[in-house]
FISEMI-131531 format. One record per residue: residue number from 1; chain; residue in one letter; x, y, z of N, C-alpha, C, O in turn. Coordinates in pm, whole numbers. Example, Ala and Ser with C-alpha at 12.3 -4.5 7.8 and 13.67 -1.06 7.14 Angstrom:
<node num="1" chaine="A" residu="a" n_east="1319" n_north="-569" n_up="780" ca_east="1230" ca_north="-450" ca_up="780" c_east="1320" c_north="-330" c_up="780" o_east="1424" o_north="-332" o_up="846"/>
<node num="2" chaine="A" residu="s" n_east="1285" n_north="-225" n_up="708" ca_east="1367" ca_north="-106" ca_up="714" c_east="1290" c_north="3" c_up="787" o_east="1341" o_north="114" o_up="804"/>
END
This chain:
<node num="1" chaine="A" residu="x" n_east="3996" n_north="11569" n_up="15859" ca_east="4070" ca_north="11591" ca_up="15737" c_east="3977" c_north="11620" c_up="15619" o_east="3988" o_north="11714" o_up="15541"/>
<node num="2" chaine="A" residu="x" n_east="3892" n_north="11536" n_up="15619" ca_east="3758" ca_north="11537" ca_up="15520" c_east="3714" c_north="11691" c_up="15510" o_east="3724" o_north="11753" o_up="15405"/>
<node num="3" chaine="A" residu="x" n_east="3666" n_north="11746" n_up="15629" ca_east="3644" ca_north="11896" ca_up="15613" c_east="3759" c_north="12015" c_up="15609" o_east="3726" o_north="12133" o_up="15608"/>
<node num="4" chaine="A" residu="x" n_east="3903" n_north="11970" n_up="15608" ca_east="3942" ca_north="12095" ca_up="15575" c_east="4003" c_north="12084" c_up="15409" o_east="4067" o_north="12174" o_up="15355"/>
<node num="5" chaine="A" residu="x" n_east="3963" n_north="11932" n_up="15334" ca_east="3969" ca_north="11941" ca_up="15259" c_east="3867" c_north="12033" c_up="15136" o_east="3908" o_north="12100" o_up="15040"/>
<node num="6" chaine="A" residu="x" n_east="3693" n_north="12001" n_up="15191" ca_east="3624" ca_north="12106" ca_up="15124" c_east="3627" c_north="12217" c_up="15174" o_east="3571" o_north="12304" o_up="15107"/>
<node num="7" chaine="A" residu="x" n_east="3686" n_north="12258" n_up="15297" ca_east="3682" ca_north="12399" ca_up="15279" c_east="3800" c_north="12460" c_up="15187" o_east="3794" o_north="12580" o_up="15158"/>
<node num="8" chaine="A" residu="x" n_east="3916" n_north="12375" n_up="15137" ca_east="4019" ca_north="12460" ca_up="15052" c_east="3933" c_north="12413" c_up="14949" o_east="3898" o_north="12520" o_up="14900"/>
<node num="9" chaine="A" residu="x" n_east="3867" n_north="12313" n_up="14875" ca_east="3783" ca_north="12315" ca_up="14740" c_east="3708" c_north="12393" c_up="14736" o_east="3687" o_north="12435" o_up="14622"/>
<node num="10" chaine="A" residu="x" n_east="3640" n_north="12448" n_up="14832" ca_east="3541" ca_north="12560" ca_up="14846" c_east="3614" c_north="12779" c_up="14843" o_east="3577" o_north="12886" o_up="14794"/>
<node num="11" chaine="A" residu="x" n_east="3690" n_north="12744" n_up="14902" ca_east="3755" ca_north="12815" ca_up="14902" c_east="3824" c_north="12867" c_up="14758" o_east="3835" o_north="12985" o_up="14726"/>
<node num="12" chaine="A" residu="x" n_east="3869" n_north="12755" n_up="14678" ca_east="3911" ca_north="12760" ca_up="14555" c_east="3816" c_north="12801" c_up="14426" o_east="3840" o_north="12872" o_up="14329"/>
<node num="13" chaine="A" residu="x" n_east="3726" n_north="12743" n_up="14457" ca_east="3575" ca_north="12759" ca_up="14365" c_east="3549" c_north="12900" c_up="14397" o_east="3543" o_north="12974" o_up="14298"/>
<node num="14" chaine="A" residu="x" n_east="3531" n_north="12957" n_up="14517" ca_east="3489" ca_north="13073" ca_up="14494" c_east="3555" c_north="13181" c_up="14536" o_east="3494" o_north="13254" o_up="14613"/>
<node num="15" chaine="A" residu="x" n_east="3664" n_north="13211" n_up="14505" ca_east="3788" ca_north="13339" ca_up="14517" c_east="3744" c_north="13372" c_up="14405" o_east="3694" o_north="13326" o_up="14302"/>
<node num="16" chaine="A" residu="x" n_east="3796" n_north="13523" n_up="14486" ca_east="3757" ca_north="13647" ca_up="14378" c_east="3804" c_north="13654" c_up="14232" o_east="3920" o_north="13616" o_up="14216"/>
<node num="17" chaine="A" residu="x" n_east="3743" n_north="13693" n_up="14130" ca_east="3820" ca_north="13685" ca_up="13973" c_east="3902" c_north="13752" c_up="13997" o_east="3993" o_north="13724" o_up="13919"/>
<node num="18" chaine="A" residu="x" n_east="3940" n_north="13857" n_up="14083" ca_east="4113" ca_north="13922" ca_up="14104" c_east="4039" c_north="14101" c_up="14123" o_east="3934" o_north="14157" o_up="14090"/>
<node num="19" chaine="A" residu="x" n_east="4179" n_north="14141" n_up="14202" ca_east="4153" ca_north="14297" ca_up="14174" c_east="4276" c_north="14348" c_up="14084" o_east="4377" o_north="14289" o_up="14044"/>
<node num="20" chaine="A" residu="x" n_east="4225" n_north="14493" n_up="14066" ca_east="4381" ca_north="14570" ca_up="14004" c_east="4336" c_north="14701" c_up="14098" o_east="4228" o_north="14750" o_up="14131"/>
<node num="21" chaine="A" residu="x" n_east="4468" n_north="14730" n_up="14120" ca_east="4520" ca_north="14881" ca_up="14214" c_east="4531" c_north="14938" c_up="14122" o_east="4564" o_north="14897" o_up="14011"/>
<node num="22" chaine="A" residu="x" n_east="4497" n_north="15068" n_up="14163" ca_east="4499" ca_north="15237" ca_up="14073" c_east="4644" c_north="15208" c_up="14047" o_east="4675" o_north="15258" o_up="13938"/>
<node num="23" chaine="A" residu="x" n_east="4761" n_north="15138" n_up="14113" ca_east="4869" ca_north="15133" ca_up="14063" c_east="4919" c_north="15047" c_up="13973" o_east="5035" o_north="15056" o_up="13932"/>
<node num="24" chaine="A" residu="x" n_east="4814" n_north="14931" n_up="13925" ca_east="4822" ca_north="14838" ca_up="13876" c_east="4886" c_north="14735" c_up="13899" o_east="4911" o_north="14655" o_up="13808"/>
<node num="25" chaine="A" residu="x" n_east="4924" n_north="14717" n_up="14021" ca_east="4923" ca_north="14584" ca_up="14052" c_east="4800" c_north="14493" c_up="14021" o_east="4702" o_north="14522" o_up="13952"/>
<node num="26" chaine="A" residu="x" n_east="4830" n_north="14360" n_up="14095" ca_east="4736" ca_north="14242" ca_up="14079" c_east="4715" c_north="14151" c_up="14233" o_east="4794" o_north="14085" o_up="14301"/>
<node num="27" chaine="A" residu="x" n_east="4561" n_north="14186" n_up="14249" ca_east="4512" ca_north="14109" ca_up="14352" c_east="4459" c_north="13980" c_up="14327" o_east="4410" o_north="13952" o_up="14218"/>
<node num="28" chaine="A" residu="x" n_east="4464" n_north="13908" n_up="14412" ca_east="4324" ca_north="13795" ca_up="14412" c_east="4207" c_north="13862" c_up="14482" o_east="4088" o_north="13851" o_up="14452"/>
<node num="29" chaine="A" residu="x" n_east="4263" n_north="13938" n_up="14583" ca_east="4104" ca_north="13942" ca_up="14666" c_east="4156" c_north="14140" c_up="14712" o_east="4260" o_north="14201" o_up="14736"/>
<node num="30" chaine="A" residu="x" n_east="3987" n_north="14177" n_up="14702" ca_east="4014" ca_north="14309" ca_up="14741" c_east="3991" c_north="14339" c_up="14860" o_east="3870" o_north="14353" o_up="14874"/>
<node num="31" chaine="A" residu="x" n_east="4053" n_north="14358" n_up="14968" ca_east="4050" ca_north="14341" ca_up="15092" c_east="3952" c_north="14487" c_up="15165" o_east="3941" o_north="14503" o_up="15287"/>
<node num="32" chaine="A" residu="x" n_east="3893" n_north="14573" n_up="15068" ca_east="3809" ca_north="14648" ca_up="15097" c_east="3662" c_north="14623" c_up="15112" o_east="3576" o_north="14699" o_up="15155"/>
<node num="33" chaine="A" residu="x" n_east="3644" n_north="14444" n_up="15045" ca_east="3543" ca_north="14418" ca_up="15050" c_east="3522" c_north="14298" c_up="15168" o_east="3607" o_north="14209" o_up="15180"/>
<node num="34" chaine="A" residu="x" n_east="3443" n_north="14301" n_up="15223" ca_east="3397" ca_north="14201" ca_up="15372" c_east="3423" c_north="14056" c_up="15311" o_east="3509" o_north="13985" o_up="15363"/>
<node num="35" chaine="A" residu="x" n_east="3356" n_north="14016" n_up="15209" ca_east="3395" ca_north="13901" ca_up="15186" c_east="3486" c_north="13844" c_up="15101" o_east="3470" o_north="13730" o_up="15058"/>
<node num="36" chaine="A" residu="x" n_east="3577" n_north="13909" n_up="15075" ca_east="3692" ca_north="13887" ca_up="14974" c_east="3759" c_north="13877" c_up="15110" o_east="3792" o_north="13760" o_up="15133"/>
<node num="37" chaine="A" residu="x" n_east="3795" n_north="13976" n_up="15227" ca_east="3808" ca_north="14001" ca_up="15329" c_east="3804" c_north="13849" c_up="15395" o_east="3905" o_north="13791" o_up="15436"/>
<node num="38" chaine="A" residu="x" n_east="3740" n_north="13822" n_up="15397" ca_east="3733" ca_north="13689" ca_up="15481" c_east="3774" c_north="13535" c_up="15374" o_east="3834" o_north="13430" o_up="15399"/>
<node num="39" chaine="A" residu="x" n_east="3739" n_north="13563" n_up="15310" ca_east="3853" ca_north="13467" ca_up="15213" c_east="3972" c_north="13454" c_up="15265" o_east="4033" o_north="13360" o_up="15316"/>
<node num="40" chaine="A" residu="x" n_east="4003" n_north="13598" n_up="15237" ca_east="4142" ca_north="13629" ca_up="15254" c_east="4234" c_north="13537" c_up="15327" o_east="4331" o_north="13470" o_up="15291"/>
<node num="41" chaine="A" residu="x" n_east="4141" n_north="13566" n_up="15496" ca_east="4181" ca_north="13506" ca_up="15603" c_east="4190" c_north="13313" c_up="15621" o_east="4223" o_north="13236" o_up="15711"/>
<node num="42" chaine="A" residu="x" n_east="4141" n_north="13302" n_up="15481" ca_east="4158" ca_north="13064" ca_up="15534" c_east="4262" c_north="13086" c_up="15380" o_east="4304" o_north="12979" o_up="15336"/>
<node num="43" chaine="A" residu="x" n_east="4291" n_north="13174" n_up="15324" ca_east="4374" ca_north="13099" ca_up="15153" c_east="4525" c_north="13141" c_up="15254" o_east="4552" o_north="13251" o_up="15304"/>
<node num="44" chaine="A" residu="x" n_east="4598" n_north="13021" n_up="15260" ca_east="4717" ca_north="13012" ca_up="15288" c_east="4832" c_north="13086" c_up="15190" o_east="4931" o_north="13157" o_up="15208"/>
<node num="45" chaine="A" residu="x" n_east="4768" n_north="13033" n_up="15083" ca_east="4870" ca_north="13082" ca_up="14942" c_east="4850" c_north="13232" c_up="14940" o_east="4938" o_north="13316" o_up="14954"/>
<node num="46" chaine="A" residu="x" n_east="4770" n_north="13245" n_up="14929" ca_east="4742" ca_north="13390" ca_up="14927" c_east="4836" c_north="13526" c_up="15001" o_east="4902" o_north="13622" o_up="14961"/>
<node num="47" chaine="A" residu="x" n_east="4804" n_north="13477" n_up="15108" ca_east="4910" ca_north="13501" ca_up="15208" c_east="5058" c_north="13524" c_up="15211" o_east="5133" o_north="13618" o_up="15238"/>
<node num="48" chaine="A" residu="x" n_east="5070" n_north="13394" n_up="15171" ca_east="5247" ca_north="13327" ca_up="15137" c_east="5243" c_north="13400" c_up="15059" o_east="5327" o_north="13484" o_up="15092"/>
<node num="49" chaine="A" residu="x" n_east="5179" n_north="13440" n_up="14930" ca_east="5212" ca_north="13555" ca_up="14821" c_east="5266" c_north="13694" c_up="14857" o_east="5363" o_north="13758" o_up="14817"/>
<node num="50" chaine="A" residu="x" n_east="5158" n_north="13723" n_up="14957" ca_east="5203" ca_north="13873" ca_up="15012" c_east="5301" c_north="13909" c_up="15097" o_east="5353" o_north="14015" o_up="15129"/>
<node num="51" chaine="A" residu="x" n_east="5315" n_north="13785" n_up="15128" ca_east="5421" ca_north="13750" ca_up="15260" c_east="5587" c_north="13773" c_up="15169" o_east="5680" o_north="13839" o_up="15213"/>
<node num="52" chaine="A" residu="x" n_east="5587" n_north="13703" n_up="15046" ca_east="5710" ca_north="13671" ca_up="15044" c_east="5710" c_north="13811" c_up="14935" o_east="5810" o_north="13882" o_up="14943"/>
<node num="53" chaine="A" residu="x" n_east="5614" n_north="13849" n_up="14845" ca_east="5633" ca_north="13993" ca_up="14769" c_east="5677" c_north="14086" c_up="14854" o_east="5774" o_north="14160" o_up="14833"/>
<node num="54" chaine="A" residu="x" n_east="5592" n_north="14084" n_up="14975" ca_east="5617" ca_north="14187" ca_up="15043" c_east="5773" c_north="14257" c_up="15148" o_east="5796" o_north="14361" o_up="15208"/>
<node num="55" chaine="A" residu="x" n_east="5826" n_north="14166" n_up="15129" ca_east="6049" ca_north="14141" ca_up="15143" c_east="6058" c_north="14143" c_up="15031" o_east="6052" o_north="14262" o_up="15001"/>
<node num="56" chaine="A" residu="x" n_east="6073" n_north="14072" n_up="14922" ca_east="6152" ca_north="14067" ca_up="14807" c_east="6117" c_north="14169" c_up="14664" o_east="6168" o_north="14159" o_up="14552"/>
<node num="57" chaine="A" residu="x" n_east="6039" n_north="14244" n_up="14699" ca_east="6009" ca_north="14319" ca_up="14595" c_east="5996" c_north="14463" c_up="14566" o_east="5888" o_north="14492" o_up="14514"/>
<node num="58" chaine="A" residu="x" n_east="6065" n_north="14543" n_up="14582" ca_east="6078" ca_north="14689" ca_up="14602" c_east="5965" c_north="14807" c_up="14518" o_east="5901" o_north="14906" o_up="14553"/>
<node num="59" chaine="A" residu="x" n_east="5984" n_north="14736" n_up="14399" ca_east="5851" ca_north="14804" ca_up="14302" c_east="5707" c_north="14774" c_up="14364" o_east="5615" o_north="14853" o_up="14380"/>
<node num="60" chaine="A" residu="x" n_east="5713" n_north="14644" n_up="14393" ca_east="5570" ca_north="14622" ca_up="14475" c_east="5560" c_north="14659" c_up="14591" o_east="5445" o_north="14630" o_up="14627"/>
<node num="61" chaine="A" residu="x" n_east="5626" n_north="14717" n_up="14691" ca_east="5611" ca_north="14808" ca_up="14797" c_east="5588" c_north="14933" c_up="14785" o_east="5537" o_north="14992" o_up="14880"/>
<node num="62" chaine="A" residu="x" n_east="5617" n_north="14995" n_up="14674" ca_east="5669" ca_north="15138" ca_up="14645" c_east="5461" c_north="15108" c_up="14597" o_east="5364" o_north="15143" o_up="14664"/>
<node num="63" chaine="A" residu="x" n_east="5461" n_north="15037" n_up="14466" ca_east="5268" ca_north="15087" ca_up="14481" c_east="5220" c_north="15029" c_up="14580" o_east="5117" o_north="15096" o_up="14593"/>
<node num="64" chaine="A" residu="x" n_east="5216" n_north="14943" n_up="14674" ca_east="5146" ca_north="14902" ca_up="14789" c_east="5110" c_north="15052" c_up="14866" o_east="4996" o_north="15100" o_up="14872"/>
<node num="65" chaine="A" residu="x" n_east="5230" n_north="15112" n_up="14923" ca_east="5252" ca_north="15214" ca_up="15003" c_east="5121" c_north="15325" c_up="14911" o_east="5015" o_north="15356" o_up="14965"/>
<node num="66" chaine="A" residu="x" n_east="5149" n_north="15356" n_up="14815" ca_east="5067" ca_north="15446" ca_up="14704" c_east="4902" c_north="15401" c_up="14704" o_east="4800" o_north="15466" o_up="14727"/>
<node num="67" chaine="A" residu="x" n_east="4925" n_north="15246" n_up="14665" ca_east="4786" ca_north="15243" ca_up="14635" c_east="4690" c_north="15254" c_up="14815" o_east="4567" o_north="15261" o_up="14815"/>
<node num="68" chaine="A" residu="x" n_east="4765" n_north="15254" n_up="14941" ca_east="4717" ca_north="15215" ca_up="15071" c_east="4696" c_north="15377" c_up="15086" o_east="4604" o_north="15416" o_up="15158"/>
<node num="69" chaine="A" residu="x" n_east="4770" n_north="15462" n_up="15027" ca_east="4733" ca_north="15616" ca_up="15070" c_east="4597" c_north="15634" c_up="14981" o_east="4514" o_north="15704" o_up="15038"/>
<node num="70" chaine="A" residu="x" n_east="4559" n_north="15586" n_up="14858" ca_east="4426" ca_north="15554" ca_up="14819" c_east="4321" c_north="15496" c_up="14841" o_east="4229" o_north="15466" o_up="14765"/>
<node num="71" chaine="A" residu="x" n_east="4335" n_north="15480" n_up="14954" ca_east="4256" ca_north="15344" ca_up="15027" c_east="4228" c_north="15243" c_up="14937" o_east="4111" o_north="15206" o_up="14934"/>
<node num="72" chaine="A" residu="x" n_east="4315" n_north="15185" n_up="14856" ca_east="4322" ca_north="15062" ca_up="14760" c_east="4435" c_north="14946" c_up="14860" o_east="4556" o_north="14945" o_up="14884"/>
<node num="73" chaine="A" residu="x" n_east="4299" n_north="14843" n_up="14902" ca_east="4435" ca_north="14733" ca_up="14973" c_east="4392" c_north="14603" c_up="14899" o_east="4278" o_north="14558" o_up="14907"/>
<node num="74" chaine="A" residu="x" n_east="4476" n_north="14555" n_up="14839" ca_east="4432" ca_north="14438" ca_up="14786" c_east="4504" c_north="14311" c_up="14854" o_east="4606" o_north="14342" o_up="14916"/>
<node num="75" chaine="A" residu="x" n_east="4473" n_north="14186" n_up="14856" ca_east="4520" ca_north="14034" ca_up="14910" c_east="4578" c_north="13961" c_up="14811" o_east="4533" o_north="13978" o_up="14698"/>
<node num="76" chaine="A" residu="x" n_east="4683" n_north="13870" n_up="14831" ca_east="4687" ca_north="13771" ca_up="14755" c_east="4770" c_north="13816" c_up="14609" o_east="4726" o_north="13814" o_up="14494"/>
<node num="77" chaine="A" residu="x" n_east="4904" n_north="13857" n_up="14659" ca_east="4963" ca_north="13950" ca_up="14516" c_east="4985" c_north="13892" c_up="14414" o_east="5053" o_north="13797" o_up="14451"/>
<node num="78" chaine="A" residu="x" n_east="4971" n_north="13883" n_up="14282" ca_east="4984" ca_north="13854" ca_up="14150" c_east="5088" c_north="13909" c_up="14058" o_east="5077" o_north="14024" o_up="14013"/>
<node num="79" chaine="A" residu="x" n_east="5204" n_north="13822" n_up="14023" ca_east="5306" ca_north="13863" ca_up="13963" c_east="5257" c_north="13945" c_up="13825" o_east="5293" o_north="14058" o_up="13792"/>
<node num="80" chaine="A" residu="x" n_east="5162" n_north="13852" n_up="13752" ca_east="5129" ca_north="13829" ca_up="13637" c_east="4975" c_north="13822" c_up="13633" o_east="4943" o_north="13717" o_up="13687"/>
<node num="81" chaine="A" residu="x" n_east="4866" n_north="13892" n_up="13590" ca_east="4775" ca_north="13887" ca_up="13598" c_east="4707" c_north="13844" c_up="13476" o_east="4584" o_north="13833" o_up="13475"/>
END
């Protein structure tokens, strides 16, 4: 328990200051980069973000789709940046 507690403190300490898409959305992590990239993969929330934007939000699909034909993929969606 002890260690998967510092790995989410660790994890927390060092996530990315955020991305923005040519469409202007809002990332936490830019998934073009290896280690934002692997963040990506232990932040639960992060996830759950993209998870649940990604059903309930039509404007944020419409630039997802846009910014992915730009090769812009970002993690971790941000209502409000």
């Amino acid at each position: 328990m002890k260690k998967l507690v510092l790995l989410l403190a660790f994890v927390s300490l060092s996530a990315s200051a955020g991305y923005r898409s040519y469409s202007g959305d809002s990332y936490q992590y830019d998934m073009n980069d290896p280690y934002d990239r692997s963040m990506y993969q232990v932040d639960a929330g992060a996830q759950m973000r993209d998870m649940y934007n990604n059903g309930s939000n039509a404007g944020h699909q419409l630039n997802r789709q846009l910014d992915q034909g730009m090769y812009q993929n970002g993690g971790g969606y941000y209502d409000n940046y």
